[in-house]
N, CA and C of each residue as an Amber inpcrd file, in Angstrom:
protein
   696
  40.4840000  16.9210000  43.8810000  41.5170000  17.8340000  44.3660000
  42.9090000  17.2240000  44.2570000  43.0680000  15.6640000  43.6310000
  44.3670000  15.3780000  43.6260000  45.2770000  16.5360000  42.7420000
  46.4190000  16.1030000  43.7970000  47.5990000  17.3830000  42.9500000
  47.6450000  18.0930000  42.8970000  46.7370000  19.1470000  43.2570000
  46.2300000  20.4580000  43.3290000  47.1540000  21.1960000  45.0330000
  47.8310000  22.5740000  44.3450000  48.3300000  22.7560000  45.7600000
  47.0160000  23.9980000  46.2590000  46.5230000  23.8710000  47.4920000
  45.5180000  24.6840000  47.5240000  46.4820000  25.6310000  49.2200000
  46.1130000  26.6130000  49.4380000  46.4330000  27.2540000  50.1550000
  45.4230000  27.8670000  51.2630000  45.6670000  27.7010000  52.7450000
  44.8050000  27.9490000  53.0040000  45.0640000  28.7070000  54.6310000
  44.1820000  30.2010000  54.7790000  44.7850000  31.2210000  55.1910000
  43.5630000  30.8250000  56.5270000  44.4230000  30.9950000  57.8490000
  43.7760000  30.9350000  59.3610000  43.6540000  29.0570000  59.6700000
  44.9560000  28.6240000  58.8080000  44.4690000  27.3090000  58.8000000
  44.8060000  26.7130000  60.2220000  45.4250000  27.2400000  61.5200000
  45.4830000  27.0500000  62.4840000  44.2440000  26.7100000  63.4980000
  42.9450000  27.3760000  62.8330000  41.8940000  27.8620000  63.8440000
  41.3630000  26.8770000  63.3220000  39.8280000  26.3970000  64.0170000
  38.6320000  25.0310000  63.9180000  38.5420000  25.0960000  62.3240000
  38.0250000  26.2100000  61.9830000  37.3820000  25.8610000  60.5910000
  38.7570000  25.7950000  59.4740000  39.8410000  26.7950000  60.0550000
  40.7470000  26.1420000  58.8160000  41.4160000  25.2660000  58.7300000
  41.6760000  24.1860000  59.8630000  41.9810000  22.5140000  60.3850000
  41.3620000  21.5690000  59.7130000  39.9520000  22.0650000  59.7710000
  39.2470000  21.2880000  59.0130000  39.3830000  21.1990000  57.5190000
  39.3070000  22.3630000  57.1370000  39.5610000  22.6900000  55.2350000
  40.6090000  22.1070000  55.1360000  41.5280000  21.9860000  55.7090000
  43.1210000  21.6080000  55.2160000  42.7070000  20.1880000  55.1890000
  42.5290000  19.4040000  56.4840000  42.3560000  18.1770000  56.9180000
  41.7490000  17.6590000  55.3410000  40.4320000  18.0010000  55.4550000
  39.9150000  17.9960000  54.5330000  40.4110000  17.7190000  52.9180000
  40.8690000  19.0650000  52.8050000  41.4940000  18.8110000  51.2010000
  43.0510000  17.8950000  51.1720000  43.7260000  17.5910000  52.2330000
  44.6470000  16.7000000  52.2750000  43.7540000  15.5890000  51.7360000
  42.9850000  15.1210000  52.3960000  42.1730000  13.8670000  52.5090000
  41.7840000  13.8540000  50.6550000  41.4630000  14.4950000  50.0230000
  41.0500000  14.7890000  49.1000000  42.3090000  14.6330000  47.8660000
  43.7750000  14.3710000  48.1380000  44.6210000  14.4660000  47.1360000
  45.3910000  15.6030000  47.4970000  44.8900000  16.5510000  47.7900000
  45.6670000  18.1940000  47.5520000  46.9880000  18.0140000  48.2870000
  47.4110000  18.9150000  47.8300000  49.3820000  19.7780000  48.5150000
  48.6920000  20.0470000  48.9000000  48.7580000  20.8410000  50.7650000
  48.3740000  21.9330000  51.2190000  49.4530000  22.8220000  52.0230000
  48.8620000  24.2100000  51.6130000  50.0090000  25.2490000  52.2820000
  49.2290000  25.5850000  53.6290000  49.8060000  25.9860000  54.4670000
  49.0020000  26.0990000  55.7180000  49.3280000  27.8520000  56.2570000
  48.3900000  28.8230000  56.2250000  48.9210000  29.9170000  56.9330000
  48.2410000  30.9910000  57.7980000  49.3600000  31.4300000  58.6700000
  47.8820000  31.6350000  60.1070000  48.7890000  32.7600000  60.9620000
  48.1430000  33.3000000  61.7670000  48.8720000  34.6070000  62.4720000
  49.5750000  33.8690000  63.4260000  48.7130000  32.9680000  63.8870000
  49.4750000  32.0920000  65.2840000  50.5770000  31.4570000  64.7010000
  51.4920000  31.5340000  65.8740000  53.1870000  30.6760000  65.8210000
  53.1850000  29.8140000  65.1690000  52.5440000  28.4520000  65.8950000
  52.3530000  27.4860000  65.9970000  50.7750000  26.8000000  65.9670000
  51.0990000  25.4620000  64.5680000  49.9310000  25.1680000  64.5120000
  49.6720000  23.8490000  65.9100000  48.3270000  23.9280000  65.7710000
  47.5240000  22.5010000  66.7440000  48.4030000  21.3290000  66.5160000
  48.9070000  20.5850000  67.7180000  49.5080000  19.4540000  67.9700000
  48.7470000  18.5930000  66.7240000  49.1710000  17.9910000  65.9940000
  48.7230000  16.6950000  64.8090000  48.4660000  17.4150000  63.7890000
  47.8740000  18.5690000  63.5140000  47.9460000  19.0280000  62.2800000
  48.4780000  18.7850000  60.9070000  49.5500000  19.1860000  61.3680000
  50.7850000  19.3160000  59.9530000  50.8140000  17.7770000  59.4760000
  50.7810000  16.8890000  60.2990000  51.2570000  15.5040000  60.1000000
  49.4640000  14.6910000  59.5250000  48.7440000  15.1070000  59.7090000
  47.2920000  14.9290000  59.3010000  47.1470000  15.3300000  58.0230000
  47.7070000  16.6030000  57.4700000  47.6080000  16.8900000  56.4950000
  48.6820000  16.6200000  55.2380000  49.3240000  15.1760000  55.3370000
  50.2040000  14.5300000  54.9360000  51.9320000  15.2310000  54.4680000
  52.0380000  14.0300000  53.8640000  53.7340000  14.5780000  54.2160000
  54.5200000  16.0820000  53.6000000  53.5820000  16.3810000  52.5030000
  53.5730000  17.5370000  51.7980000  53.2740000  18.9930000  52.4710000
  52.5990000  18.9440000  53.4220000  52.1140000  20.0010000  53.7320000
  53.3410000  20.9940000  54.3260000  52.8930000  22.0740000  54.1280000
  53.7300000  22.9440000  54.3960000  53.1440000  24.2860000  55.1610000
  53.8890000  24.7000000  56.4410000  52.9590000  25.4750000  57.0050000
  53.7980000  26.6720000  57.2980000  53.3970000  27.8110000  57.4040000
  54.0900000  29.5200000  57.8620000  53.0470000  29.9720000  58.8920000
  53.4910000  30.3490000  59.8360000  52.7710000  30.6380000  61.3960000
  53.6020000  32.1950000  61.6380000  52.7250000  32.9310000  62.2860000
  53.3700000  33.6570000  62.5970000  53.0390000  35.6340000  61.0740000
  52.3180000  34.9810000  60.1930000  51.8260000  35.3820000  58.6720000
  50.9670000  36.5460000  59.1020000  51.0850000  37.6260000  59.0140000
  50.0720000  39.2470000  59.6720000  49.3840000  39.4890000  58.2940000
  48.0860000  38.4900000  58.0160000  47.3800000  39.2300000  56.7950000
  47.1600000  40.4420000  56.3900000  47.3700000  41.3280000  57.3260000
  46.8870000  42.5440000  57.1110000  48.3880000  42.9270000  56.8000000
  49.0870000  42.6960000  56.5470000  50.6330000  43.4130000  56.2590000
  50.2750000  42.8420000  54.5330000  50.6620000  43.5730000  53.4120000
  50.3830000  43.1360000  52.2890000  51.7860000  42.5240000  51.8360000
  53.1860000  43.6190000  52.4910000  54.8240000  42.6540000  52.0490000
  54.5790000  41.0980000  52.8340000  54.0710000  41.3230000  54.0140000
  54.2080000  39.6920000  55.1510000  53.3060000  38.6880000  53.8480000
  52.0930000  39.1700000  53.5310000  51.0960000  38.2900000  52.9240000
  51.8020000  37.8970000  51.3520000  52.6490000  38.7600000  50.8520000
  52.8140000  38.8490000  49.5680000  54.0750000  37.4130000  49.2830000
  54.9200000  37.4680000  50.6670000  56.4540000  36.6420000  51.1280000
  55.9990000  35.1510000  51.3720000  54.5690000  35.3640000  52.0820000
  54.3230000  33.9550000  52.4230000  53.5020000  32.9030000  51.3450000
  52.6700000  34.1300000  50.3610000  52.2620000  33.1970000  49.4920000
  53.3350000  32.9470000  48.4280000  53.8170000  33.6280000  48.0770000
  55.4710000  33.4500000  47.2470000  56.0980000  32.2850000  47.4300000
  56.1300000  32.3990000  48.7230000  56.8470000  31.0840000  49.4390000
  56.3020000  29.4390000  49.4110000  54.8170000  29.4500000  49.2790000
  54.1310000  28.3850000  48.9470000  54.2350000  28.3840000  46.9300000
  54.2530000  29.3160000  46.2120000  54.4570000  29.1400000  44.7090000
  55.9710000  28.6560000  44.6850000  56.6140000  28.7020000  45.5250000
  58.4270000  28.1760000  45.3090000  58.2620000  27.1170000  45.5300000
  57.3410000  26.4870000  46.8150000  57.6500000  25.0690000  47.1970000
  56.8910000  24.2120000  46.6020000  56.0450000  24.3500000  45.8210000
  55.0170000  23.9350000  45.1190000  55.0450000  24.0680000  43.5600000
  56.1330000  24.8500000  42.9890000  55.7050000  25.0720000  41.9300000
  54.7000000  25.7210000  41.3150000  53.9390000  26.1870000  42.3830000
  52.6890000  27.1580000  41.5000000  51.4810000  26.7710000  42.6350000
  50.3370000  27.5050000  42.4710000  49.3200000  27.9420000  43.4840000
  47.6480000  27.4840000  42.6680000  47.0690000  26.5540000  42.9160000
  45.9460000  26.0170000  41.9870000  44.7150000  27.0360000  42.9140000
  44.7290000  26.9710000  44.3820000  43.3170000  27.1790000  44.9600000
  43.8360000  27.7960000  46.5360000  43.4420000  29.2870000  46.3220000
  43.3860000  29.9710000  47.6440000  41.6490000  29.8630000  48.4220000
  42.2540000  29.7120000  49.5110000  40.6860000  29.3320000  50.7750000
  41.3150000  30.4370000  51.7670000  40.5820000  31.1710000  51.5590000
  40.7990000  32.7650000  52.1250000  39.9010000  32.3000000  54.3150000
  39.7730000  32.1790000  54.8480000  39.3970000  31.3750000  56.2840000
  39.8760000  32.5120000  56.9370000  41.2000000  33.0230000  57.0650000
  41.2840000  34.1850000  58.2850000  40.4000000  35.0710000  58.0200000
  40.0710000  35.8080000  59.3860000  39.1880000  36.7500000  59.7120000
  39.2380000  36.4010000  61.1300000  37.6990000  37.3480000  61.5350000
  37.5110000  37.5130000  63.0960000  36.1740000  38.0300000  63.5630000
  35.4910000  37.9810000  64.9600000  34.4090000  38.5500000  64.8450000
  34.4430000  39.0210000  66.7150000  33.5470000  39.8250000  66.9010000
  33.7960000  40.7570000  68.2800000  31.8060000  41.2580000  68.0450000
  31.5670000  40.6260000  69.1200000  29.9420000  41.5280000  69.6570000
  30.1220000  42.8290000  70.4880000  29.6460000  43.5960000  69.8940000
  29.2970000  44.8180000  70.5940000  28.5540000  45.5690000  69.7060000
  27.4410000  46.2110000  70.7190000  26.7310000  47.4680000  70.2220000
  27.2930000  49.0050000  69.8270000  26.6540000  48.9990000  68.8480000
  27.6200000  50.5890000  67.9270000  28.1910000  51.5840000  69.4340000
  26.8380000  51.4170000  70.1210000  26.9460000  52.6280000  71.1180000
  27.4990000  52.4970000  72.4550000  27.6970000  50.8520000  72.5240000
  28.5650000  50.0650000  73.8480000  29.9690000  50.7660000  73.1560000
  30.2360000  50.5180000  71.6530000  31.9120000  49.4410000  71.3260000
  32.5220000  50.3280000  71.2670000  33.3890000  49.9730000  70.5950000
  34.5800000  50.7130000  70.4320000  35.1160000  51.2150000  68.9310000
  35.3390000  52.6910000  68.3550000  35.9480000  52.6840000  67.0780000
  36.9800000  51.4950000  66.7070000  37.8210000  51.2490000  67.3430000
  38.9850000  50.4660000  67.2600000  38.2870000  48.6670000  65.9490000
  36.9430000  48.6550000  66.9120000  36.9140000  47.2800000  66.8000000
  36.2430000  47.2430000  64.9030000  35.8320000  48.4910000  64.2430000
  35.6060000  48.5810000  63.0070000  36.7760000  48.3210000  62.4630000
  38.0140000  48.9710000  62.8370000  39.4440000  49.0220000  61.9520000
  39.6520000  47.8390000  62.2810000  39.5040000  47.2930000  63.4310000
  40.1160000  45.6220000  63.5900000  39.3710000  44.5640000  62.8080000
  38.1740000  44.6700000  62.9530000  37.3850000  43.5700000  62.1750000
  37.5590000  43.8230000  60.3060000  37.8030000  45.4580000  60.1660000
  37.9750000  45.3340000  58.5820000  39.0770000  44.7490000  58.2460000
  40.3880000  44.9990000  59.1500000  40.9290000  44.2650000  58.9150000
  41.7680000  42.9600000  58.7740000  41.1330000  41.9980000  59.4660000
  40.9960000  41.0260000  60.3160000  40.0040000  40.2650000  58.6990000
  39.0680000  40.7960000  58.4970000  38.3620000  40.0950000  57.5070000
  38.4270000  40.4820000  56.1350000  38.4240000  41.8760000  55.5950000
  38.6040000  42.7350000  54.3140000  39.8460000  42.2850000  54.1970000
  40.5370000  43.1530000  54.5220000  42.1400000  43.2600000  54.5620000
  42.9650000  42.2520000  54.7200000  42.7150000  40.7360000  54.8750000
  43.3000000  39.4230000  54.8780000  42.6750000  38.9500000  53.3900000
  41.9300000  39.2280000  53.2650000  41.2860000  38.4240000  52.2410000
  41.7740000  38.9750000  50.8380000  41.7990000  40.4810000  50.6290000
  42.1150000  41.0470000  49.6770000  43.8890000  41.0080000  49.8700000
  44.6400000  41.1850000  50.4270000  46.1770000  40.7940000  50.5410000
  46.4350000  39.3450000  50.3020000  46.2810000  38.3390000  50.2140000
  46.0380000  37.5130000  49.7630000  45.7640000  36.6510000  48.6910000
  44.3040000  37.5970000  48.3700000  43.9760000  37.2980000  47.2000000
  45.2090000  38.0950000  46.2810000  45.2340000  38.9860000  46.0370000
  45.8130000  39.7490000  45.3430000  47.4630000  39.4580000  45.1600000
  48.3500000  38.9460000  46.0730000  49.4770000  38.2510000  46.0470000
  49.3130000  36.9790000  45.3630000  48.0820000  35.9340000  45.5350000
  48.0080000  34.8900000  44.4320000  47.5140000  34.6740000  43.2970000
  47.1320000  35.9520000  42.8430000  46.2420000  36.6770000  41.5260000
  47.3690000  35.6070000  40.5870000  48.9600000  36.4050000  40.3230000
  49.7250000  35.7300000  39.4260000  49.6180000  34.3010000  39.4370000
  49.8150000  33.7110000  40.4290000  49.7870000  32.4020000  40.3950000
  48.6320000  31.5760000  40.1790000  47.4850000  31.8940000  40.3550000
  46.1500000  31.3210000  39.8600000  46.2200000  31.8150000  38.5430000
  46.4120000  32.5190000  38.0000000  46.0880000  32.8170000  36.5840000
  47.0750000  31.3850000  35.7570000  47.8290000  31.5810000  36.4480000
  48.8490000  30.3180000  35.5100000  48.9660000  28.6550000  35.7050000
  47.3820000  28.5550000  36.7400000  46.7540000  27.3180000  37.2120000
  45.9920000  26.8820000  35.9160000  45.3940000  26.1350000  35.5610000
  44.7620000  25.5410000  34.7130000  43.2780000  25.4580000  35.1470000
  43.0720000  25.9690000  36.1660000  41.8150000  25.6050000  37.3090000
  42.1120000  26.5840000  38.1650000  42.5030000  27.8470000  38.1670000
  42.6380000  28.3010000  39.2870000  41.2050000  28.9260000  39.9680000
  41.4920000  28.8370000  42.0200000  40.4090000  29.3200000  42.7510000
  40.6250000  30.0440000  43.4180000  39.1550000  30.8150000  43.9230000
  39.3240000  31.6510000  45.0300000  38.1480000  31.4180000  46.1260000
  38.3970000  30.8500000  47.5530000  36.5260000  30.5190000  47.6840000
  37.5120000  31.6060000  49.1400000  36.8020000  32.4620000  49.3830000
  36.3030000  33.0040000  50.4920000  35.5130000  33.0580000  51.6890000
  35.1430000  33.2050000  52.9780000  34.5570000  33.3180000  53.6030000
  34.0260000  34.2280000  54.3320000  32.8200000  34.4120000  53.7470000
  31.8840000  35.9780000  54.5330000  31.2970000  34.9280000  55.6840000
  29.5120000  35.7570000  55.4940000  28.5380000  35.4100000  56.9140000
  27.5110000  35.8330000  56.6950000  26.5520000  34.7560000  56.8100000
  24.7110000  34.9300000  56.9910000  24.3880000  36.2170000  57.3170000
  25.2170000  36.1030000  58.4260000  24.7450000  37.5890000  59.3810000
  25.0860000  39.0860000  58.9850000  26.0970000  38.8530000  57.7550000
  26.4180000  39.7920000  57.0920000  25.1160000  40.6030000  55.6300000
  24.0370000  38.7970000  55.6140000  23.0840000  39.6340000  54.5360000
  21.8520000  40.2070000  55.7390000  21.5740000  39.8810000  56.9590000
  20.4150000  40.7510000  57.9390000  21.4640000  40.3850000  59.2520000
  21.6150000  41.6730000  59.7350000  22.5980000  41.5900000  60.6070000
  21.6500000  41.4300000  61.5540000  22.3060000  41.3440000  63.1440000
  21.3660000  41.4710000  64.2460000  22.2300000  42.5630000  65.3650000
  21.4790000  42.4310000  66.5460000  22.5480000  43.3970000  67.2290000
  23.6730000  42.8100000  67.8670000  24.4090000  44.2170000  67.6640000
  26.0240000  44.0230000  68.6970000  26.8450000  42.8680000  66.9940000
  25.8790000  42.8900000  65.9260000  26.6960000  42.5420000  64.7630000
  27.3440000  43.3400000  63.5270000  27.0080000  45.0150000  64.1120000
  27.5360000  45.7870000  63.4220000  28.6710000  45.9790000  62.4770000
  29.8430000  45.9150000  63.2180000  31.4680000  45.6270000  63.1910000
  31.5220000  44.3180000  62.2660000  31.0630000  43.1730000  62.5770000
  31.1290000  42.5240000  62.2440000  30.6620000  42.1630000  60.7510000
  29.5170000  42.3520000  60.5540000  28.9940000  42.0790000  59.6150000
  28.9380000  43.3740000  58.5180000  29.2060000  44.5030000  58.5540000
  29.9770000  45.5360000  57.7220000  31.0200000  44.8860000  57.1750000
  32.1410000  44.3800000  58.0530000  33.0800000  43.6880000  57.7250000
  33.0030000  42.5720000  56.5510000  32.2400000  41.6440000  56.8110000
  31.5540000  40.5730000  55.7520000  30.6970000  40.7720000  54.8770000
  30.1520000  42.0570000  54.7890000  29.5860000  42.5350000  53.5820000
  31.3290000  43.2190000  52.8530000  31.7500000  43.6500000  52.9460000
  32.8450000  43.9770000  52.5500000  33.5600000  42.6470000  51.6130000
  33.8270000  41.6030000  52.1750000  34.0380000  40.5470000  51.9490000
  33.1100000  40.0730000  50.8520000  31.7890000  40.1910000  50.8320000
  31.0960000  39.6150000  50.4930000  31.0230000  40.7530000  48.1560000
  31.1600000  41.6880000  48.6220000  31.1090000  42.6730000  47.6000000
  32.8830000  42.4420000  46.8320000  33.7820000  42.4020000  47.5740000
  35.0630000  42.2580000  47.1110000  34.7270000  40.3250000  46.4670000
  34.3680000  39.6330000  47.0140000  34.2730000  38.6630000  46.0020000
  33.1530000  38.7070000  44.6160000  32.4150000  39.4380000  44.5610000
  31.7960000  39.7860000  43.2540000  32.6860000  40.7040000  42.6140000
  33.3490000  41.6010000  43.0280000  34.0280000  42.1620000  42.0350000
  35.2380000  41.8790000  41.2150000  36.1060000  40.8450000  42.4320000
  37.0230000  39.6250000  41.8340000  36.3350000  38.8090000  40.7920000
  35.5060000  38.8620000  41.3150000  35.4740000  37.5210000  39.9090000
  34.9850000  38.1130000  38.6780000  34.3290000  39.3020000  38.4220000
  34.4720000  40.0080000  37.5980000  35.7250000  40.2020000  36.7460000
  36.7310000  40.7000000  37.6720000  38.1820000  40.8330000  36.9760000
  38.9180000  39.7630000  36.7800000  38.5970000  38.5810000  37.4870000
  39.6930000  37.1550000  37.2220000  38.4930000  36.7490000  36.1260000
  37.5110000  37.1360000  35.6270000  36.9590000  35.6100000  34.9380000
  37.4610000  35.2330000  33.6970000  37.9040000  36.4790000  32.9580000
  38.1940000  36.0130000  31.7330000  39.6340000  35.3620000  31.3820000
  40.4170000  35.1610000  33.0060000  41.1950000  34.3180000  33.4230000
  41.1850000  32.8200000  33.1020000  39.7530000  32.5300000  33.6730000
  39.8360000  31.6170000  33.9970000  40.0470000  30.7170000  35.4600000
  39.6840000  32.5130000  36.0960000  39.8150000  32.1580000  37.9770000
  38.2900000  32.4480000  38.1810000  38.1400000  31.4690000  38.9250000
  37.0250000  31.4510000  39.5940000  37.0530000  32.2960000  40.8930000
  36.0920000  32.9690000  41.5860000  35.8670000  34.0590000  43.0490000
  34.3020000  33.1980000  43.4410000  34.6100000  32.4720000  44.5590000
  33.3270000  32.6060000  44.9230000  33.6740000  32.4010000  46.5370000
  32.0490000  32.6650000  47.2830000  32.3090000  32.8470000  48.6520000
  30.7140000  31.9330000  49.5490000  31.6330000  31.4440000  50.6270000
  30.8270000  30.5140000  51.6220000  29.6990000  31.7020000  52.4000000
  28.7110000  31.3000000  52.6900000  28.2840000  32.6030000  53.9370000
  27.5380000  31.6250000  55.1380000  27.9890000  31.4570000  56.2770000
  27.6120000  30.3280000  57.0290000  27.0170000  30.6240000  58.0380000
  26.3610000  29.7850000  59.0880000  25.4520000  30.6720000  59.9130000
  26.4600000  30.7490000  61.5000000  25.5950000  29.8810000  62.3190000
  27.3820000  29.5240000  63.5320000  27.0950000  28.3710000  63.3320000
  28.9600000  28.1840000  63.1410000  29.6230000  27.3820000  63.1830000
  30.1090000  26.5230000  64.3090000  29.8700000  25.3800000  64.2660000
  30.0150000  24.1660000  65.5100000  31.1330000  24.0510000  65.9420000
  31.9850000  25.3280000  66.8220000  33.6970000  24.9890000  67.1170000
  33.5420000  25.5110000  68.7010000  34.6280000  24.7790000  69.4030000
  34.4630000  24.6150000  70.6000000  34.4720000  25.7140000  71.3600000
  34.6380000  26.8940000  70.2230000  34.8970000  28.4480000  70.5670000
  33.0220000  28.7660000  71.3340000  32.6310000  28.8950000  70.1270000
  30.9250000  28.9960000  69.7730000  30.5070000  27.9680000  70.6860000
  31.1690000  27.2200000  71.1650000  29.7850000  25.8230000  72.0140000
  30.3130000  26.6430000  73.9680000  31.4970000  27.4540000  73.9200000
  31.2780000  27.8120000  74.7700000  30.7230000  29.2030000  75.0820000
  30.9200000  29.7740000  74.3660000  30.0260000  31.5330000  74.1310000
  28.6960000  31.1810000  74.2220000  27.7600000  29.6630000  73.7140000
  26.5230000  29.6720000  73.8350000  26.1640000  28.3740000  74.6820000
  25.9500000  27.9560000  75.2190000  26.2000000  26.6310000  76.0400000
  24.6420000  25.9640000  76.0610000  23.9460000  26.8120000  75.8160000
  22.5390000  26.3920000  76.0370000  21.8080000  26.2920000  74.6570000
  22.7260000  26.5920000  73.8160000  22.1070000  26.8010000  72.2240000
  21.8420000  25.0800000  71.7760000  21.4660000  24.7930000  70.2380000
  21.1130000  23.6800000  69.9370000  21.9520000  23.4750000  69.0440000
  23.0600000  22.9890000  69.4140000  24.5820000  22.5020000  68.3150000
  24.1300000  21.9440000  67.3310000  22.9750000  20.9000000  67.7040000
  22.8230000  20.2860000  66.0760000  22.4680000  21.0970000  65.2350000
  22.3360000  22.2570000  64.8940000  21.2400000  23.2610000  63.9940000
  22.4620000  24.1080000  63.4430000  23.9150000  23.8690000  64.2560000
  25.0220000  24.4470000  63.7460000  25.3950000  23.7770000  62.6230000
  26.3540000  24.6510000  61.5130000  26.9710000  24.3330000  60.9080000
  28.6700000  23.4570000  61.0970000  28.2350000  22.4400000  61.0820000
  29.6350000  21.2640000  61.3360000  30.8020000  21.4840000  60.2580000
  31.8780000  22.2680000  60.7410000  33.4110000  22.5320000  59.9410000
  33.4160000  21.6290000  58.3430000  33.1260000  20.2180000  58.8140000
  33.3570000  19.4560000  57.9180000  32.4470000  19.3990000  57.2580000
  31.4500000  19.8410000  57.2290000  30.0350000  20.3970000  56.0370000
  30.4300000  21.3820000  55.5310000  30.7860000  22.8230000  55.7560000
  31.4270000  23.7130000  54.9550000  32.5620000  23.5140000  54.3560000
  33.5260000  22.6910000  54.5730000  34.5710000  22.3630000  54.2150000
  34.3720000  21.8250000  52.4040000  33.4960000  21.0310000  52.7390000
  32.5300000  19.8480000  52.0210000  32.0540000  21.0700000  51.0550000
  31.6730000  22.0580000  50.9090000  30.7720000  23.2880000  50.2340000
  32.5250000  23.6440000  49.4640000  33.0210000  24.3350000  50.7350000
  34.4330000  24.9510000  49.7860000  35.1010000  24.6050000  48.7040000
  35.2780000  23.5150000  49.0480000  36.0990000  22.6190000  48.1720000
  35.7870000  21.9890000  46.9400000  34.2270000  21.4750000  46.5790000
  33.7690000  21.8800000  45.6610000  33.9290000  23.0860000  44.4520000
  33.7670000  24.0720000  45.4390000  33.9100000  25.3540000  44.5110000
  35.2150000  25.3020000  44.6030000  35.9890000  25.0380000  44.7550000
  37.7810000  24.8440000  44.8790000  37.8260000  24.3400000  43.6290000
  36.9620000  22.8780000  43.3820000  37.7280000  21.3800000  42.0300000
  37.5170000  22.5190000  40.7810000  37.9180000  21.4440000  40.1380000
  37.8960000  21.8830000  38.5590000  36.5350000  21.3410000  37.9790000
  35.7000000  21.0200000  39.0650000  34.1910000  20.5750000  38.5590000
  33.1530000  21.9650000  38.7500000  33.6390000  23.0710000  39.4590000
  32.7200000  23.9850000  39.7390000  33.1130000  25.1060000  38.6940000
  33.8540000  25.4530000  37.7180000  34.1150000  26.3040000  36.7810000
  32.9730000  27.1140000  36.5480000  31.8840000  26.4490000  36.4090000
  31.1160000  27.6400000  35.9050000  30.4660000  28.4290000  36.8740000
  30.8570000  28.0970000  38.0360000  30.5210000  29.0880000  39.3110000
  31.3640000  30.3710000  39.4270000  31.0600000  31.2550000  39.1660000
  31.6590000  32.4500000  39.9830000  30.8580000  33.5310000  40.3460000
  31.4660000  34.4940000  41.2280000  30.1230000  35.4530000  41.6360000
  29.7850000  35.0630000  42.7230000  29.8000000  33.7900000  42.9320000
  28.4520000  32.7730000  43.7740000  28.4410000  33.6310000  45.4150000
  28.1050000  34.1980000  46.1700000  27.6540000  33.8730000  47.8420000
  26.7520000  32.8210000  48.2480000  27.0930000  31.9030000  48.7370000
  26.5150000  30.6330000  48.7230000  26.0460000  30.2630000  50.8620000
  24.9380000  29.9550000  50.6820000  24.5450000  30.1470000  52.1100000
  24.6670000  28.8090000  52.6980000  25.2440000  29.0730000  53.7790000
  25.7260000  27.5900000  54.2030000  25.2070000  27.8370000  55.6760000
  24.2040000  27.4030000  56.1210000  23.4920000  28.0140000  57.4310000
  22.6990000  26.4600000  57.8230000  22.7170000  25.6590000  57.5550000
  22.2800000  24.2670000  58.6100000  20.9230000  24.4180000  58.9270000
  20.8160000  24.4220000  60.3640000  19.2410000  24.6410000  60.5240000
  19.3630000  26.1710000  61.3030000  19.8660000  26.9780000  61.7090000
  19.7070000  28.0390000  62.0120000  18.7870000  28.7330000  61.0920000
């Protein structure tokens, strides 16, 4: 990943701290971008002196999404590898929930991912290596209950990255996507307290998956939904 500026969307939250952390560690520029203000105390400075971060970024706005990745192709010179990470997830049963929480989760997960993608379309094409790794969900290929909302949502996700990479391949952009089971963040260790953490998926194991499909060693991957589920 040396040299490579990779970009990476919800990088405020556990799992996109980690990806950044991560691909810093790895060589990369990293762009950092997230709905929240302000990133986690040490962040920015973890992810070395290059990094560059926009807080405050409404994925679901396509001008907000279109300004901020723009803004990482100015400071960078150009855009090698988008890590699509924002999204969101909400339990409830069809017949408990709420309409609201379909429009929120589509767009919270669809609608970040495709604004995004689609604002760094130009600039990956003119990468030499350009990526796209995404993030759906296990639970999105056999859902369970009160995962309705949710996992509609990540099948969504999951179908929009096969059809990207259809249209980027003869680019030379790669589309592929993580699908993970739960994830080991201090969010999830308190929603389940009695569960068996080790059987979770650890940030820095998926990270470890992404980024791969990020280098210029995974080219002949695209298409891919790739199951990243631990021992769950």
């Amino acid at each position: 990943m040396s040299g490579r500026v990779v970009v990476v969307t919800g990088a405020f939250g556990a799992l996109g701290s980690a990806v950044a952390w991560a691909a810093a560690e790895e060589g990369a520029r990293v762009a950092l971008i997230d709905f929240a203000a302000t990133p986690p105390a040490g962040l920015i400075e973890a992810c070395g002196p290059d990094a560059f971060a926009q807080g405050g970024v409404d994925l679901t706005d396509p001008a907000a999404t279109q300004a901020a990745v723009d803004a990482v192709a100015e400071r960078f010179g150009g855009i090698d590898v988008l890590l699509n990470i924002a999204g969101g997830f909400r339990w409830e049963t069809l017949e408990g929930g709420s309409p609201d929480s379909w429009r929120r989760l589509f767009g919270m997960n669809v609608e970040s991912t495709a604004n995004a993608s689609r604002a760094a379309i130009p600039h990956l094409r003119r990468s030499a290596a350009g990526r796209i790794v995404n993030v759906g969900a296990d639970g999105a290929v056999k859902a369970a209950t009160g995962m309705g909302a949710y996992a509609a949502a990540k099948a969504g996700v999951h179908k929009l990255t096969e059809a990207l990479a259809e249209e980027l391949k003869a680019d030379g952009v790669t589309v592929n996507a993580v699908l993970p089971s739960i994830i080991d963040t201090p969010a999830n260790r308190a929603d389940m307290p009695d569960a068996d953490f080790a059987a979770w998926v650890k940030p820095a194991d998926l990270a470890a998956v992404m980024l791969f499909l990020a280098s210029e060693k995974a080219g002949a991957v695209t298409g891919a939904l790739v199951p990243v589920t631990g021992r769950v």
